[in-house]
N, C-alpha and C positions, 0 to 999 in steps of 0.2 A: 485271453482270446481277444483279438484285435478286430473289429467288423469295423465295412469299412464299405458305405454304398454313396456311387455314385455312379455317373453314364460313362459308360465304356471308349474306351481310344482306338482310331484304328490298328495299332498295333498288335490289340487284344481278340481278333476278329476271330481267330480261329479256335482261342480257347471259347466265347463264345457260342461257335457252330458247332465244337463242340459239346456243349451243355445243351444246345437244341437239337444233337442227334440222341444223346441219354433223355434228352423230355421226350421226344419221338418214343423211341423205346420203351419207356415205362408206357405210355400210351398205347399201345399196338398200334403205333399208326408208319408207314413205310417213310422213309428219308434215306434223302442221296445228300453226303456234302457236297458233290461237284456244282461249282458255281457261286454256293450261297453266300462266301464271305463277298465275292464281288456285288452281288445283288442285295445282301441284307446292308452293307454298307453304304450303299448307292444311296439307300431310300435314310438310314440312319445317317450321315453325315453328306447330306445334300445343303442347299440352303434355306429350304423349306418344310424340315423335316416331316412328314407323314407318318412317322413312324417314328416312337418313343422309347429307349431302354435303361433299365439301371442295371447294373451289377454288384453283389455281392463279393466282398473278397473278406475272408478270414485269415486273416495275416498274411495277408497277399496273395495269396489261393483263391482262383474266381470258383465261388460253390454256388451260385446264385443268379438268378436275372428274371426279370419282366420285361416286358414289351406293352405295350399301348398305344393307341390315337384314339381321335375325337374323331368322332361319327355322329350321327342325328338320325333323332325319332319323330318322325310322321306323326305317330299316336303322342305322344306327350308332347310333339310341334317345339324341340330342345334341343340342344348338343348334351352327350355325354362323353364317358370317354369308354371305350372299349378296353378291358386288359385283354389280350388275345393268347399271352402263357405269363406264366410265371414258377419257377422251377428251382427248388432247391435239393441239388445232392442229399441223398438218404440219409450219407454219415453226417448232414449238419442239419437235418429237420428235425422241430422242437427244440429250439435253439434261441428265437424269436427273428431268424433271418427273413422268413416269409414274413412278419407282421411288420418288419423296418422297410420292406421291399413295398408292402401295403401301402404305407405313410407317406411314401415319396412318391406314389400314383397318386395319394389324397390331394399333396401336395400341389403336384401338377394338372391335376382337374381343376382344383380352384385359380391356378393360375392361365389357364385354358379358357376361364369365366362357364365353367360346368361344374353341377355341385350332383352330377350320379355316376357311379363305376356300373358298368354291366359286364360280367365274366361266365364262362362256362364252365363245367368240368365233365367226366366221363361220370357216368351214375354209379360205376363200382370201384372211383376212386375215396373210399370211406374215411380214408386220415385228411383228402381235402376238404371233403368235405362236412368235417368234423371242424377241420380250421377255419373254412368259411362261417361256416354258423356262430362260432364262435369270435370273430372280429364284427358281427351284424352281418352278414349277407343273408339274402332272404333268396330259395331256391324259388325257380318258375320250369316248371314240368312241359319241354319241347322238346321235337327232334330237329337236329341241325342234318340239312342236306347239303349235298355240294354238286354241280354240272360242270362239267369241264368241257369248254369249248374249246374245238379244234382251227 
């Protein structure tokens, strides 16, 4: 088995948006692909990127990806980095794809000049958060809201 992680090409946009509509999925959470490769691309291969991803590919098979940016905390007055998802196909987790995908956010936090990751997950995701705890992550009990301005 061949792993092989690095940041995605625009050519690969749509496998993907497709991995971000199966992480949707597994989430309950609604997703439309219309649009997203033009707009998730926009912000990933601009010249300033805002917005951070690796992919996973197992012998050339994209099974994997995270996303990230740097953001800043008020209370600890710092940059960290936000991982915003990180998503590995079921037929390849427990594999160590999520903890190589891990290493290369470490990676780029320290090259970011931030030395904290801050991520979420759903509270009845139990194999993530079996793997969080077990790479170090330390949970913090909030709800996340969202307002949609029109």
């Amino acid at each position: 088995m061949n792993i092989e992680i690095r940041k995605p090409l625009v050519n690969e946009m749509s496998q993907l948006i497709e991995l971000c509509a199966l992480h949707a999925a597994y989430e309950k959470y609604d997703f439309t692909i219309e649009g997203k490769t033009e707009k998730l691309s926009a912000f990933l291969f601009s010249d300033v990127p805002p917005l951070q991803c690796y992919i996973a590919l197992v012998d050339g098979e994209m099974v994997a990806y995270t996303t990230f940016s740097k953001q800043f905390s008020t209370w600890q007055a710092m940059h960290y980095v936000h991982m915003d998802c990180l998503f590995v196909l079921e037929s390849h987790r427990g594999r160590v794809i999520g903890e190589m995908l891990v290493n290369k956010v470490k990676e780029a936090t320290k090259e970011m000049g931030c030395n904290q990751i801050q991520w979420q997950t759903p509270h009845d995701n139990v194999r993530a958060i079996k793997f969080y705890h077990r790479i170090g992550g330390k949970a913090k009990q909030k709800l996340r809201y969202s307002l949609t301005i029109d």
